[in-house]
N, C-alpha and C positions, 0 to 999 in steps of 0.2 A: 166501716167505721163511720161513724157520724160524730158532726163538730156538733157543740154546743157553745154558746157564744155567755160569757158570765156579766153579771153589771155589779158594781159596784152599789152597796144602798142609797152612797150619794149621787149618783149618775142620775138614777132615777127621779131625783128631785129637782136637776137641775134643768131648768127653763133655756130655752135657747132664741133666736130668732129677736124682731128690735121689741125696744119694753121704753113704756110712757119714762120720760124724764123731763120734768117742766125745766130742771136750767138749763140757761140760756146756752149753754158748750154743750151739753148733752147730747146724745143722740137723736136725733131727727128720723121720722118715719113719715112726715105729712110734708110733700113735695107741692113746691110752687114753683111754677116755671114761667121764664120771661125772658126774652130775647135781649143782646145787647149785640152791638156792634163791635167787632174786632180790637178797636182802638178802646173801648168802654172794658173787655174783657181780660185786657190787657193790662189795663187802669187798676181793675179790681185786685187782678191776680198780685198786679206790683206789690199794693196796698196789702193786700194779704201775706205776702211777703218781709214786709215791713214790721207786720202784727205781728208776723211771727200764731197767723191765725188762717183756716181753712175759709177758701172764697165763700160758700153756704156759710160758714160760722160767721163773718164778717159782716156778710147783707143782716145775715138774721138776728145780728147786734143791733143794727140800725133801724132796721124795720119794726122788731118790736118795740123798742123804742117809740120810734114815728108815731108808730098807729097808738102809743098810751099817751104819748104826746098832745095828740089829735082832742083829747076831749079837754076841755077849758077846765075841770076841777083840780083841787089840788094835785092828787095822783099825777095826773095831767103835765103840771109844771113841774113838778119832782122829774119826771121822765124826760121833759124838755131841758132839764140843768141837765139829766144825765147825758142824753143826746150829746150836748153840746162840748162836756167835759169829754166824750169818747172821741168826737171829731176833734179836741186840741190835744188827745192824745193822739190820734193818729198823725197829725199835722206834724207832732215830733217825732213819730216814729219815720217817716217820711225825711222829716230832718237829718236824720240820724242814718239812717239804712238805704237812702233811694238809689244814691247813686250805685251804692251794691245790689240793690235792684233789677235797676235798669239791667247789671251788665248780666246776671243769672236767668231772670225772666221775660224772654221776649217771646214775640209774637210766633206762631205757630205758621211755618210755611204750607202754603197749599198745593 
């Protein structure tokens, strides 16, 4: 007896694996890697926490940010009011959530 395995017409169409998404929560496929310090990744995680957002979602708020910050034209300064609005929202998320924070996410024993 031999198996034969059926598909579906839609099976066949569907795509699997990561796929481009420019926003900024999307999916990510293009890794940058950068060390931090215990007490730094600690910080992050807190903060990530707070957001209510993944540690990579969180940098990668900032960072693109940053870098469209970095160029003096307008675009530029739209990005740096964004910047600056996203760190006085953290600053309250922090407010609001840290010391629940603190007591769920801590440091990782070695």
């Amino acid at each position: 007896m031999s198996a034969t395995k059926t598909t579906l017409p839609d099976e066949q169409e569907r795509k699997t694996g990561r796929r481009a998404n420019p926003a900024i929560d999307g999916p990510r496929d293009n890794t940058v890697c950068f060390m931090l310090s215990d007490g730094e990744k600690l910080a992050v995680d807190r903060l990530g926490f707070c957001m209510n957002i993944t540690r990579s979602g969180l940098i990668a708020n900032v960072i693109a940010e940053f870098v469209m910050a970095s160029n003096g034209l307008k675009e530029g300064r739209e990005a740096e009011k964004r910047l600056a609005a996203y760190l006085a929202a953290c600053r309250q998320a922090v407010k609001q959530r840290g010391e629940i924070a603190a007591k769920f996410v801590v440091q990782e024993r070695k």
